[in-house]
N, C-alpha and C positions, 0 to 999 in steps of 0.2 A: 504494500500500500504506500502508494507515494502521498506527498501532503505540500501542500504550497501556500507557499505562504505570502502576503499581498503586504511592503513596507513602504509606507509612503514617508517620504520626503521632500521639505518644501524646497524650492529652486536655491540654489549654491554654487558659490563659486563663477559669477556671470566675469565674464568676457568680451572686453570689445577688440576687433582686431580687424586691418594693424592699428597701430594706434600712432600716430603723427601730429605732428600740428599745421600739416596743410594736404589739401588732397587739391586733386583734379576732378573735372567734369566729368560722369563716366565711370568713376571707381567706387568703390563697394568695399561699405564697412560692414562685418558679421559680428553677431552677437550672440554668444554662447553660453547655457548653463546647465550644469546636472539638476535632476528632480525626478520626482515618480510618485505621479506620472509626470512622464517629459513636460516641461513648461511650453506654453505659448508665448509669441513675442510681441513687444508693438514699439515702437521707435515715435516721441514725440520733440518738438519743437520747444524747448522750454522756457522762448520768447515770447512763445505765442501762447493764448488762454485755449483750452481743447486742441491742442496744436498738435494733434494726430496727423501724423504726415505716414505712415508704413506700418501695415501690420503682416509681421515674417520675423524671420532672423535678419535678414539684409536689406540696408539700408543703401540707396544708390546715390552719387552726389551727382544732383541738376548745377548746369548754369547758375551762375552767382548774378547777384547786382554789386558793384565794386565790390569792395575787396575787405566783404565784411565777416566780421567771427560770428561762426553760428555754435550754441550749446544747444544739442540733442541728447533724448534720454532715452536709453532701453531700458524697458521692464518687462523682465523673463515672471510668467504668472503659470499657477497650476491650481488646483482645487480637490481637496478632501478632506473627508469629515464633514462635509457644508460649512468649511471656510475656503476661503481664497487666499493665495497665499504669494507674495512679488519680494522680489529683490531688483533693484535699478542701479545702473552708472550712468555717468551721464561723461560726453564726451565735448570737449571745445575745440574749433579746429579754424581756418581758415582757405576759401576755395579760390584757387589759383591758377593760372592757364587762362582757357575761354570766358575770362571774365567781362560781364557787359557792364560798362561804365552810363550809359546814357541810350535811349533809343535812340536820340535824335544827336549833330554834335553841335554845340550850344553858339560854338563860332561861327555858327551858319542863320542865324538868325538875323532877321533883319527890321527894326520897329519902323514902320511907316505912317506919316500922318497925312491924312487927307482932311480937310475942313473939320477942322479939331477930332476926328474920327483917326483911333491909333488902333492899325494890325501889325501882325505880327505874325511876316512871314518868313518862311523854310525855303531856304536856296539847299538844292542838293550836294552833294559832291558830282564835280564832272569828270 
């Protein structure tokens, strides 16, 4: 007679990786933990209020607007007993390369008055 036995443990030992303090566009941060049952993931924004950006282990870096430091949080979650149970790290970094500094470039601007009537027009780049 075999006998099994069910040991739950809440999530431990989370991981983020790699860990740097700059990424590029494109690249992919994972986040890892032991638990049992295995944890679920979710990657939030912790600039932002519900700043749920990713629910996984990986987290993908989009295009920036300059060249700003973003802190992200993983939190590795599992459930038993009818509790819930998380461990988070949160990670700070900087996105580099493809970074967009402005949709438009500002030195292209041009403020024009007509009979006190001011626009303000976009010359493109030629």
């Amino acid at each position: 007679m075999t006998i099994c036995r069910f040991v739950a443990v809440a999530p431990r030992n989370l991981q983020i990786s790699p860990r740097r303090p700059t990424y590029s566009p494109g690249e992919k941060l994972s986040c890892t933990a032991e638990g049992n049952p295995l944890p679920s993931y979710q990657w939030t924004d912790t600039d932002v209020d519900n700043g749920i950006v990713a629910s996984g282990s990986n987290l993908i870096i989009e295009n920036a607007v300059n060249a700003t430091t973003y802190t992200f949080r993983c939190t590795a979650t599992n459930h038993f007993n009818g509790k819930q149970h998380n461990i988070t790290d949160d990670i700070t970094f900087t996105v580099t390369g493809n970074v967009k500094t402005s949709k438009y470039n500002l030195t292209n601007l041009v403020l024009i008055s007509i009979h006190s009537l001011n626009f303000l027009l976009f010359i493109p780049y030629v």
